[in-house]
C-alpha positions, 0 to 999 in steps of 0.5 A: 476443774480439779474437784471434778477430775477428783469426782471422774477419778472416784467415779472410775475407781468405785466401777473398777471395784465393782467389776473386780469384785465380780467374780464370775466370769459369766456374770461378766460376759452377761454384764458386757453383753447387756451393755453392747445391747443398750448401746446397740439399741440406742444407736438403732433407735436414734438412727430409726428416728432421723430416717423418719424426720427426714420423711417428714420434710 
């Protein structure tokens, strides 16, 4: 359990850097943006596909 907090408390540690070393700030709202997309997307797929096996029963 411990070795895998370690591993989460890396994990965050390397993408806290990454983003700090990202300097522009339009990169960084490109970054956002593409990730509200990619989240959006699946929400709207997965929902698509529940409606449609539903139509099937």
């Amino acid at each position: 359990m411990k070795e895998g907090i370690d591993e989460l408390k890396s994990e965050f540690q390397a993408k806290l850097l990454f983003w700090n070393n990202i300097k522009s700030k339009k990169n960084k709202t490109l970054l956002i943006l593409l990730c509200f997309g990619l989240i959006g997307l699946k929400v709207f797929t997965t929902i698509l596909t529940f409606d449609w096996l539903a139509g099937l029963i």
